[in-house]
Backbone as CSV, one residue per row, in Angstrom:
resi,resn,N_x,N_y,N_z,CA_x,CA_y,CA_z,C_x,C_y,C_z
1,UNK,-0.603,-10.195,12.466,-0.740,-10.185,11.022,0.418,-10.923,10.400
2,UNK,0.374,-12.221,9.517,1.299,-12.671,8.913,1.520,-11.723,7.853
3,UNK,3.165,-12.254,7.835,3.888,-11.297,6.884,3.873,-11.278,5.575
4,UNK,3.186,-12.234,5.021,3.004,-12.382,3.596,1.755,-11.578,3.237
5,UNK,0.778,-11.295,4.409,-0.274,-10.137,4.059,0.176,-9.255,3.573
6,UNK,1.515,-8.196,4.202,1.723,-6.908,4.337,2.787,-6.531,3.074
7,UNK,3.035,-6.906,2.291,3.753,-6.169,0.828,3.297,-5.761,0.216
8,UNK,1.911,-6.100,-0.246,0.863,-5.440,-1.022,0.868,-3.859,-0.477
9,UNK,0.597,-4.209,0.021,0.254,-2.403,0.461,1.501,-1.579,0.562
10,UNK,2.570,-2.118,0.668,3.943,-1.534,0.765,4.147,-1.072,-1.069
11,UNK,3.227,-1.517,-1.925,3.682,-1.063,-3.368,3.539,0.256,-4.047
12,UNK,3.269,1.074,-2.849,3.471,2.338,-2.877,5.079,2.814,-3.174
13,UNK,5.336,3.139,-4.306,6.674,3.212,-4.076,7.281,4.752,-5.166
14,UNK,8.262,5.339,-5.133,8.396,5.556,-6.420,9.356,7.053,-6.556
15,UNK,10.105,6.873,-7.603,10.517,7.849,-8.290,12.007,8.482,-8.867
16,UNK,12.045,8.532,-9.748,13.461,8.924,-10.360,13.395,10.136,-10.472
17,UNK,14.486,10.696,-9.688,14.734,11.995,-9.996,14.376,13.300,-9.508
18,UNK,14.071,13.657,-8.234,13.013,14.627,-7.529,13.276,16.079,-8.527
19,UNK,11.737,16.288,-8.498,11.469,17.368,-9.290,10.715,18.543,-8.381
20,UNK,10.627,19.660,-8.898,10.172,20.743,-7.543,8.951,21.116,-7.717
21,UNK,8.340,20.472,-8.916,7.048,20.795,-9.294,6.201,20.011,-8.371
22,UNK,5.112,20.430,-7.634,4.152,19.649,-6.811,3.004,19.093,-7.590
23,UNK,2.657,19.439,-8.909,1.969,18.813,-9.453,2.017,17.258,-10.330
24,UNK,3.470,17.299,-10.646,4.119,15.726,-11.439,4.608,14.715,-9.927
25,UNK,4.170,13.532,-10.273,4.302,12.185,-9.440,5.985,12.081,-9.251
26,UNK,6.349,12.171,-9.786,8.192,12.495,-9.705,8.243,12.828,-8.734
27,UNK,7.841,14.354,-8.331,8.256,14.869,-6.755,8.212,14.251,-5.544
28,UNK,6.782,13.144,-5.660,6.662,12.730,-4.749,7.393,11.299,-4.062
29,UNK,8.435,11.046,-4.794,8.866,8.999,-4.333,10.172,9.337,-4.750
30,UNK,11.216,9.535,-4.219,12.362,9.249,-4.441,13.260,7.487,-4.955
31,UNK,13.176,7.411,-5.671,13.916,6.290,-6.145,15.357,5.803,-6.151
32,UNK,16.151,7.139,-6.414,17.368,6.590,-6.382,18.245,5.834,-5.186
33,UNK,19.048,5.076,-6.044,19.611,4.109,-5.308,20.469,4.731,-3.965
34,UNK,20.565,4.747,-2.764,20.728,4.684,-1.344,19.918,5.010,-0.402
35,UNK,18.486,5.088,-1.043,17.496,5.634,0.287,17.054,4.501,1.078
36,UNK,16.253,4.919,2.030,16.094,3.933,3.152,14.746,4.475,4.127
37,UNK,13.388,3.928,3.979,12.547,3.923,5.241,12.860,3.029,6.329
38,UNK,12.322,3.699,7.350,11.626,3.170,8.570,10.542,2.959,9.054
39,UNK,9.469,2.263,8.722,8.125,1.869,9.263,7.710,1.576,10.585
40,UNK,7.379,1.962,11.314,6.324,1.088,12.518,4.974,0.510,11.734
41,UNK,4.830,-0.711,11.730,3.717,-0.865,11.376,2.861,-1.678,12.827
42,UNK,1.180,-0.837,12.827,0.685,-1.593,13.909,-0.647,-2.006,13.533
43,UNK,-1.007,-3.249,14.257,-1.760,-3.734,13.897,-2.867,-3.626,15.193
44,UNK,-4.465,-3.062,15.098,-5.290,-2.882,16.040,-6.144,-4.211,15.804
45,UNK,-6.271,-5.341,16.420,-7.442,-6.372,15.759,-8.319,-6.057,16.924
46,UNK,-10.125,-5.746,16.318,-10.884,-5.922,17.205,-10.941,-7.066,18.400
47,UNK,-10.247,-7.880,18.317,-10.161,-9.241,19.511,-9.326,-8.134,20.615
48,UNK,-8.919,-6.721,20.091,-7.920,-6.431,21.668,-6.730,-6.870,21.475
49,UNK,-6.314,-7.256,20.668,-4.947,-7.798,20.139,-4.440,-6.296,19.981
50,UNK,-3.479,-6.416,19.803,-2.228,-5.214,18.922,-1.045,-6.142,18.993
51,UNK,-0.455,-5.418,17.628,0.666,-6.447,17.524,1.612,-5.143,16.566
52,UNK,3.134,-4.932,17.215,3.979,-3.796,16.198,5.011,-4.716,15.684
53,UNK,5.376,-4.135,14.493,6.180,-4.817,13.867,7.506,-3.230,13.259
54,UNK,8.578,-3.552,12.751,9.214,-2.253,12.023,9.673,-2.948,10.498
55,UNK,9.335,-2.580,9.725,9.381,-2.364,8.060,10.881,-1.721,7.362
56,UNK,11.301,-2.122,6.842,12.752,-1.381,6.295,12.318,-1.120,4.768
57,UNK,12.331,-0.866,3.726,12.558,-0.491,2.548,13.568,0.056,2.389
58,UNK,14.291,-0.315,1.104,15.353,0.331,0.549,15.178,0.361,-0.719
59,UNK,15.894,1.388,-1.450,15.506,1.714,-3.039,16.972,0.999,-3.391
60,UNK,17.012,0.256,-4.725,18.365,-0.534,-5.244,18.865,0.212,-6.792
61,UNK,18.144,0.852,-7.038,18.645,1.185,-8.124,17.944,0.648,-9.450
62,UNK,18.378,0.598,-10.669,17.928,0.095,-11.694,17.351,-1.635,-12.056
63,UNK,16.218,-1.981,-12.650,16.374,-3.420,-13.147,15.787,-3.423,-14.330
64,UNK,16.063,-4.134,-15.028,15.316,-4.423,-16.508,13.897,-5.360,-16.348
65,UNK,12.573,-5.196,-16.873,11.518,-5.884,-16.602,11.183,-5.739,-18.108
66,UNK,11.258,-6.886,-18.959,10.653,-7.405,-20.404,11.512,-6.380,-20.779
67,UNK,12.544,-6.191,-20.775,13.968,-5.513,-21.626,13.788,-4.201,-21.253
68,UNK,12.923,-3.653,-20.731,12.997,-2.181,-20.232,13.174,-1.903,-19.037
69,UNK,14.240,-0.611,-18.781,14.362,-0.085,-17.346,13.398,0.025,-16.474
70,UNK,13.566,-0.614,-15.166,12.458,-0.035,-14.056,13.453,-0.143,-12.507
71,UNK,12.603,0.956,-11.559,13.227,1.102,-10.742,12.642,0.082,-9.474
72,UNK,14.171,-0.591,-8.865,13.663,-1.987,-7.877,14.019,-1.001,-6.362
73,UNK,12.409,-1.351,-5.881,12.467,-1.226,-4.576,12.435,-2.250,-3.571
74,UNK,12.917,-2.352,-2.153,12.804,-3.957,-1.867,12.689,-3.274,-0.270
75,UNK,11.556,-4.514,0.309,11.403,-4.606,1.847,12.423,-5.742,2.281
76,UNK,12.769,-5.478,3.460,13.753,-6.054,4.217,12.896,-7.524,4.691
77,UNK,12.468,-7.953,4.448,11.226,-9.020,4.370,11.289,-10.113,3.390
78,UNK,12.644,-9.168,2.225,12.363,-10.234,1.144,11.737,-10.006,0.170
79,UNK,10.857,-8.661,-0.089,10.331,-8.649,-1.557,10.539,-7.327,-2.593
80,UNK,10.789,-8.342,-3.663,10.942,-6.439,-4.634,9.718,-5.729,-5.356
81,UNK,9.907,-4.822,-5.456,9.067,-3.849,-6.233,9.432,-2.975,-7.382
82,UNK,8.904,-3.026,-8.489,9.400,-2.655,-9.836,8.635,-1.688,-10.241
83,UNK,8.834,-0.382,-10.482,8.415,0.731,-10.623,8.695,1.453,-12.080
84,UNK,7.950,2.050,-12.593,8.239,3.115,-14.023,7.535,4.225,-13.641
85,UNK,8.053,5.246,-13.788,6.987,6.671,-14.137,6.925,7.086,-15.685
86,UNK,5.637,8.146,-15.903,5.809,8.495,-17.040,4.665,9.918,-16.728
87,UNK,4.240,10.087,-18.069,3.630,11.768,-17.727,1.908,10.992,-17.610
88,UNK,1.583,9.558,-17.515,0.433,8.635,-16.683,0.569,8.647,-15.206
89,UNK,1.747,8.698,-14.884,1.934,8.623,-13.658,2.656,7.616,-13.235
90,UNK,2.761,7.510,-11.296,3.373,6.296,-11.459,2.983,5.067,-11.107
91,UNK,3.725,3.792,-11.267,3.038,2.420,-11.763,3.734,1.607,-11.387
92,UNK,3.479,0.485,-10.914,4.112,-0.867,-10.361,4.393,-1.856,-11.537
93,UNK,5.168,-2.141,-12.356,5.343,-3.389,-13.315,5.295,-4.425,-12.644
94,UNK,5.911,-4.799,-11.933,6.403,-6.091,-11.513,6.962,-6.547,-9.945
95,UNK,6.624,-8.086,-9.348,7.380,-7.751,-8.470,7.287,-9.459,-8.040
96,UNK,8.378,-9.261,-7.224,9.278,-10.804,-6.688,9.565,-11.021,-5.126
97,UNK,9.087,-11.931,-4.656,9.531,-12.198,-3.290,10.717,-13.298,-3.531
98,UNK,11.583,-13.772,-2.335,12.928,-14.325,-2.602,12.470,-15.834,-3.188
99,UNK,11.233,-15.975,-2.490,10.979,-17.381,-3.275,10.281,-17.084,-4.475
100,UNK,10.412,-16.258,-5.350,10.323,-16.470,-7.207,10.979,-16.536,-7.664
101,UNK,11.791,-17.363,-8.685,12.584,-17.134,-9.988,12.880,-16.416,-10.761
102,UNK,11.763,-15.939,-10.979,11.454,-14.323,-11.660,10.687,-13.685,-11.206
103,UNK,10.606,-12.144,-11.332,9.587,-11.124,-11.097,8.304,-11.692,-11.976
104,UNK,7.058,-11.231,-10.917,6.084,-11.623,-11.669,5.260,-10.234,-12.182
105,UNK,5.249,-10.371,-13.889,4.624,-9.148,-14.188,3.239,-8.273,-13.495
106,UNK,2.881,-7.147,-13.575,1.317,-7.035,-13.285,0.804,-6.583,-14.553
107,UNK,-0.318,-7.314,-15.084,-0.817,-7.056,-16.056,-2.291,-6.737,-15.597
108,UNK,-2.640,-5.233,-15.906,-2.249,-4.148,-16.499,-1.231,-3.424,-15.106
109,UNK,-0.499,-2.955,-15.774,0.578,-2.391,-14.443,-0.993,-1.891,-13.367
110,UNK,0.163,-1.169,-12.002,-0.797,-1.151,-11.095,-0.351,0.556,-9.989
111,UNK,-1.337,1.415,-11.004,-0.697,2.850,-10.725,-0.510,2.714,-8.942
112,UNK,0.408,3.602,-8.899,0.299,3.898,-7.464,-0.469,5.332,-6.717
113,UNK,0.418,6.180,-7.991,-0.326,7.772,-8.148,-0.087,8.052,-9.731
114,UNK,-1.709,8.148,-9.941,-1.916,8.527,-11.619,-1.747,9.987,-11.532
115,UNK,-1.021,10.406,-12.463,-1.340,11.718,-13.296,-2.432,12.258,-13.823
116,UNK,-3.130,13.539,-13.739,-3.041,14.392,-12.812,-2.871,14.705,-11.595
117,UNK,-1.841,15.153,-10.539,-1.589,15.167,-9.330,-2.561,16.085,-9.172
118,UNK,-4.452,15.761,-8.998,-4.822,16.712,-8.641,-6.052,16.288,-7.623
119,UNK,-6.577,17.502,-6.922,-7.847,17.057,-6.170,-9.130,16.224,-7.265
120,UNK,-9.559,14.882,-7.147,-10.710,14.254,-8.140,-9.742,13.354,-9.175
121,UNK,-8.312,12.992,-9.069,-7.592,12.189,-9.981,-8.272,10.660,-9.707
122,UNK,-9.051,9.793,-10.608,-9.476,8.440,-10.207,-8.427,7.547,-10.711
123,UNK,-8.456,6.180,-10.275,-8.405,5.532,-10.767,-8.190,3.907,-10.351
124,UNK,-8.410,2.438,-10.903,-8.918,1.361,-9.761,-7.345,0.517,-10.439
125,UNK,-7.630,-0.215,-8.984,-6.183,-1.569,-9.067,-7.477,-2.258,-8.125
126,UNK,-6.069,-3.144,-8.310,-6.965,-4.492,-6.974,-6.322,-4.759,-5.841
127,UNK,-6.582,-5.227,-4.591,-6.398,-5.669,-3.371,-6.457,-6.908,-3.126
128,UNK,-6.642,-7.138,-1.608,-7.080,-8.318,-1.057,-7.134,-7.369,0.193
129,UNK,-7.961,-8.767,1.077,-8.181,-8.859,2.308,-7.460,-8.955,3.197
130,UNK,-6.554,-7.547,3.677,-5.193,-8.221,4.438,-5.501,-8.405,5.818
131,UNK,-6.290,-8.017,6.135,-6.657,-7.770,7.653,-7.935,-9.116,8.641
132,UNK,-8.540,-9.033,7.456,-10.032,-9.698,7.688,-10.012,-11.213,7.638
133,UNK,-10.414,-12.162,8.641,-10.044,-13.367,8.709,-11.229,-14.483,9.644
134,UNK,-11.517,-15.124,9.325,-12.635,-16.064,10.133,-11.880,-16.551,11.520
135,UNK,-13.237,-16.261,12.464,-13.176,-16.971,13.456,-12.451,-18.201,14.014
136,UNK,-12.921,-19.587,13.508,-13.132,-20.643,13.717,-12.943,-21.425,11.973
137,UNK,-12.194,-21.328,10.374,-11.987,-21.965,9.924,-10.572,-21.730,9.586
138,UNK,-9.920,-22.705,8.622,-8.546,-22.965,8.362,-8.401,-23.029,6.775
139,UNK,-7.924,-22.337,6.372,-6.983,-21.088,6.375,-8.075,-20.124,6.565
140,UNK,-7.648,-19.032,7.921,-8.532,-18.152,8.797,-8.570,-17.279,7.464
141,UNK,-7.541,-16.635,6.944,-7.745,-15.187,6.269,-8.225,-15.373,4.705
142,UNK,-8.971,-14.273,5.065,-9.870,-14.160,3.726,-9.096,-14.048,2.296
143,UNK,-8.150,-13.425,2.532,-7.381,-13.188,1.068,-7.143,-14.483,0.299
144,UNK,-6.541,-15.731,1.089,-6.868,-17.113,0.448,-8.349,-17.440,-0.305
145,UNK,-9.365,-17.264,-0.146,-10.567,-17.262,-1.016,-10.307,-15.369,-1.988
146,UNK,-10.430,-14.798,-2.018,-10.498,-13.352,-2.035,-9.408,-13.309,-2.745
147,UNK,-8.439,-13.968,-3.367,-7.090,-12.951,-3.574,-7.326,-11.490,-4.508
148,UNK,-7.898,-11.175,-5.075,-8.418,-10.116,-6.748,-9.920,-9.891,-5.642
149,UNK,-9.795,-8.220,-5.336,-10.725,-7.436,-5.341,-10.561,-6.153,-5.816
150,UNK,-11.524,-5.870,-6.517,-11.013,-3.967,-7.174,-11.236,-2.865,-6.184
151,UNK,-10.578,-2.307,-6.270,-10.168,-0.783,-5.091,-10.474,0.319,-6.066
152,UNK,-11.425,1.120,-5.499,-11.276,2.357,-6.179,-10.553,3.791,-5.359
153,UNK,-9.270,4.206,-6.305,-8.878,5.656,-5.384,-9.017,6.457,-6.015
154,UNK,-8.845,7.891,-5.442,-9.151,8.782,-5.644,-8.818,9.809,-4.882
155,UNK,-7.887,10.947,-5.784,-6.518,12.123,-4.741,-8.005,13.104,-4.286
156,UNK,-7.465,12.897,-3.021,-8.746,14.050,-2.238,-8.064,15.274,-1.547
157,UNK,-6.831,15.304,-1.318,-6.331,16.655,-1.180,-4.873,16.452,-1.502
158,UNK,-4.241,18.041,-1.711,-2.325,18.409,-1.982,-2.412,19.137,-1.137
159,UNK,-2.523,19.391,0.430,-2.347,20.457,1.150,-2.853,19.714,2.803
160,UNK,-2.461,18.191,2.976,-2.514,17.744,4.240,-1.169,18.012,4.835
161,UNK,-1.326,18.629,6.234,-0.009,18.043,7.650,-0.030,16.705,8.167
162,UNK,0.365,15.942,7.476,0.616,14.812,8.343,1.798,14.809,9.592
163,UNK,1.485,14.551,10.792,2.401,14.091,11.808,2.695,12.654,11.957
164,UNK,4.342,11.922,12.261,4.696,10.806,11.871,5.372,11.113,13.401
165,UNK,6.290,9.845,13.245,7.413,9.827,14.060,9.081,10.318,13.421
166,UNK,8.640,10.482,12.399,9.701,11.191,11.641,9.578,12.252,11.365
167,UNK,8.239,12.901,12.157,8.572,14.468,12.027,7.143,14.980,11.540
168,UNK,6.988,16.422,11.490,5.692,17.047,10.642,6.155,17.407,9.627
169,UNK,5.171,16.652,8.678,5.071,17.321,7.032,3.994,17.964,6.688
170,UNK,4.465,19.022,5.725,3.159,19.907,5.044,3.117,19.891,3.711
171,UNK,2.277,19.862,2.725,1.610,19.950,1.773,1.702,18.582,1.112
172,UNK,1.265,17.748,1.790,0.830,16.274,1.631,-0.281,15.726,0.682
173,UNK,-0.084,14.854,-0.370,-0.975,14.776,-1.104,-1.890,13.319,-0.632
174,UNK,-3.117,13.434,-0.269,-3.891,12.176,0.444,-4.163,11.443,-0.909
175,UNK,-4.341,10.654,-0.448,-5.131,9.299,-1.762,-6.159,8.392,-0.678
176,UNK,-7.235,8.060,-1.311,-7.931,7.175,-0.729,-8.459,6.144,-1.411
177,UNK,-8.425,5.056,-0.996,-8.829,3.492,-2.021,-10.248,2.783,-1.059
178,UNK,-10.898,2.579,-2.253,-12.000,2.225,-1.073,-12.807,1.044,-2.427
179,UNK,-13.113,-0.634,-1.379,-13.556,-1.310,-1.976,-14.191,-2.093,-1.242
180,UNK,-15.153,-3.069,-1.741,-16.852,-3.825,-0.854,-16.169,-5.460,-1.144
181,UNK,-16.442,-6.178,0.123,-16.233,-7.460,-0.334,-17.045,-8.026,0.696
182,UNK,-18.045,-8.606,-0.154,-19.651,-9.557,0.909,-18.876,-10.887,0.711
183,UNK,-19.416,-10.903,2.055,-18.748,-12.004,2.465,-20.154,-11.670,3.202
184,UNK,-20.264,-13.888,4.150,-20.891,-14.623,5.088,-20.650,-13.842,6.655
185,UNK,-21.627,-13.052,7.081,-20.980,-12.302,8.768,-21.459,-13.020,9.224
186,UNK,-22.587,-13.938,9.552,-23.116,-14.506,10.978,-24.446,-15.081,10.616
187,UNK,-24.940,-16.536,11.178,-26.549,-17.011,10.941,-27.179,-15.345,11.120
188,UNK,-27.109,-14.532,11.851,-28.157,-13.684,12.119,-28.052,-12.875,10.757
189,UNK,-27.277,-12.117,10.405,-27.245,-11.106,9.381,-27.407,-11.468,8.535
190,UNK,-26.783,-12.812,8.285,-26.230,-13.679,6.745,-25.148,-12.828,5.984
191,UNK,-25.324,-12.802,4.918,-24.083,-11.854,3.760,-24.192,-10.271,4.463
192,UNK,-23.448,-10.028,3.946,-23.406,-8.499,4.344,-21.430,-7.660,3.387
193,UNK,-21.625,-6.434,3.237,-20.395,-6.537,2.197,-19.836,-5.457,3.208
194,UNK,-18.835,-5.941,3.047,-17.801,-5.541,4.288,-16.906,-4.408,3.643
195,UNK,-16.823,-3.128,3.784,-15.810,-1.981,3.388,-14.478,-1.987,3.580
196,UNK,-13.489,-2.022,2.704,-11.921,-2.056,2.810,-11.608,-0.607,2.287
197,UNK,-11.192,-0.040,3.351,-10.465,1.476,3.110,-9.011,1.487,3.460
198,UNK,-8.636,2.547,2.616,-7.122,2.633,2.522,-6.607,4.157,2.409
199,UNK,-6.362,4.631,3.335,-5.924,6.121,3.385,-4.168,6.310,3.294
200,UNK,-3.651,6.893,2.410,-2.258,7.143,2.106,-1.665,8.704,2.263
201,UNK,-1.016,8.647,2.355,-0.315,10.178,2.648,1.479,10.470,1.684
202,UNK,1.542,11.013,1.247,3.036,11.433,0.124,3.275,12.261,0.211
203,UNK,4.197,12.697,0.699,4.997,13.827,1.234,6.265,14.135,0.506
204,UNK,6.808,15.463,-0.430,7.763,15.280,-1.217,8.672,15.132,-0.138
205,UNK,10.009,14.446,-0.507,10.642,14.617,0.823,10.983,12.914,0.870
206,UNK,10.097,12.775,1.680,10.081,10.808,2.257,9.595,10.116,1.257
207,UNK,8.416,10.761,0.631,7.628,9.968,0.154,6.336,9.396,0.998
208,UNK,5.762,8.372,1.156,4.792,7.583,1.765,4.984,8.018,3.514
209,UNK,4.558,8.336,4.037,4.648,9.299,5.712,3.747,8.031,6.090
210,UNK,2.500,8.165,5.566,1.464,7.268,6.762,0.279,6.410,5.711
211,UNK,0.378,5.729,6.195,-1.083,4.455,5.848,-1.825,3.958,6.681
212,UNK,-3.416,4.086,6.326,-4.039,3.279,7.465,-5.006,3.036,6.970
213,UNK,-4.921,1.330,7.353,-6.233,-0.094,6.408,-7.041,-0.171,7.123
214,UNK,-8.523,0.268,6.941,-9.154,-0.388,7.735,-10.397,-1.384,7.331
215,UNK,-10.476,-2.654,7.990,-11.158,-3.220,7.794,-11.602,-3.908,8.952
216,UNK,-13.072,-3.365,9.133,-13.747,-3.627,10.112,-14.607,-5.048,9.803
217,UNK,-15.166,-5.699,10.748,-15.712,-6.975,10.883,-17.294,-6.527,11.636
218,UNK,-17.314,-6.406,12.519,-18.208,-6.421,13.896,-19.342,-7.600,13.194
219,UNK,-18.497,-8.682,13.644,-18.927,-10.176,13.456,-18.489,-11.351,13.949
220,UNK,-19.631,-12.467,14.973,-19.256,-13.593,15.491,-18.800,-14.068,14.433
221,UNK,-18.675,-14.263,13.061,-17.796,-14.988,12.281,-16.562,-14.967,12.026
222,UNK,-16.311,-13.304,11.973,-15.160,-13.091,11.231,-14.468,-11.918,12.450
223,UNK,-13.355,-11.541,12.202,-12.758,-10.792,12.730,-11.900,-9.614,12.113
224,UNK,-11.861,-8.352,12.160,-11.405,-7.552,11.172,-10.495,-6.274,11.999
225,UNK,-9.721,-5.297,11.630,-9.138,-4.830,12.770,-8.419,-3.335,11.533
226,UNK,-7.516,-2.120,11.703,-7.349,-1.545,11.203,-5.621,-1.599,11.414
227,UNK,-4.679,-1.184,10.343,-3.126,-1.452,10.212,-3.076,-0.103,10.456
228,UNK,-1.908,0.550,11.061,-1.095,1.711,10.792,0.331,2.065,10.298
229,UNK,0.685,2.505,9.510,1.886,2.380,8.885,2.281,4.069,9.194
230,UNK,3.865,4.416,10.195,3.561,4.961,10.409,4.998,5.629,10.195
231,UNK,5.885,6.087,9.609,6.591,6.438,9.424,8.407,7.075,10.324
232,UNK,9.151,6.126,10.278,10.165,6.589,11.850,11.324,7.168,11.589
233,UNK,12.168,6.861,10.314,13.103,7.458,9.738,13.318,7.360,8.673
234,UNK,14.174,8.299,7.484,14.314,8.394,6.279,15.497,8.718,6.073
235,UNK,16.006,8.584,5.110,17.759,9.081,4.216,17.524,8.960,2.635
């Protein structure tokens, strides 16, 4: 998986100030400036491939985005992430890899976890195709045609155990994002719309524990495979 796929999904981020309430988005993303993940991220491609990679994030502290405070998170990769909470929840403003000049806004911001922290909370952003990529043309991955597809999530439980490599957590709040993108599978089938799921896990504590993309193919055209993001150490 090239590395310019994988930040998107890293914009899970968030939070000023841990609070003890399990119902406000606060509790769940620590923001302040000296924290630090550890990711394994792995990649399953139906070809039988696997490929691991390790992820760093670090939280930096404060930045100003259109004259107002937001909190910059950054992967060791090179890219930042610009965060606000409010009693909406929380939200991505903006964000910059080393080759921008400036942060580039998101218009309309791009919640990460909306308020109500509850079982049935909706609400849509957009994606791409990070996984899913043709056979036999150039540029293989779909997100180059595809960049803007809408994701719909939706909090389906506050009371998961997730197990990581950083340990067991309990009372985990799941999120799930789930979106259709038809695309060309094969002379035989023709079109067919291909499912992009996205399962998340937030744990007060770390924050983000586990992710896993899947996007399946089962197509001579295309090729599709599922990510795991999997959590190894925290401070």
């Amino acid at each position: 998986m090239k590395r310019a796929a994988w930040p998107v999904l890293l914009s899970a981020a968030l939070l000023a100030g841990a609070c003890s309430e399990p119902s406000l988005p606060a509790s769940l993303f620590p923001l302040e400036p000296g924290r630090r993940w550890v990711y394994d991220v792995r990649t399953d491609w139906e070809n039988q491939v696997v490929e691991h990679e390790t992820r760093t994030l670090t939280t930096e502290g404060e930045a100003s985005i259109d004259g107002q405070p937001a909190w910059r998170r950054r992967s060791a990769d090179g890219v930042d992430w610009y965060l606000r909470v409010n009693d909406s929840g929380v939200f991505r403003v903006a964000s910059k890899s080393d080759l921008d000049e400036e942060p580039r806004a998101d218009v309309p911001p791009r919640y990460v976890l909306k308020a109500p922290i509850a079982v049935g909370t909706q609400w849509q952003s957009t994606t791409t195709a990070y996984l899913l990529r043709r056979r036999q043309e150039f540029p293989p991955e779909i997100r180059h045609t595809h960049p803007v597809i809408p994701m719909n999530y939706v909090i389906e439980s506050l009371d998961d155990a997730v197990e990581s490599r950083a340990g067991r957590f309990e009372r985990c709040v799941r999120v799930r994002g789930q979106a259709v993108l038809r695309l060309f599978a094969d002379p035989v089938v023709g079109w067919r719309d291909m499912a992009l799921t996205t399962t998340e896990w937030y744990c007060r504590g770390p924050g983000l524990v586990k992710l896993v993309r899947e996007e399946p193919a089962h197509s001579t055209f295309l090729v599709g495979g599922t990510l795991t993001l999997d959590l190894m150490s925290w401070q």
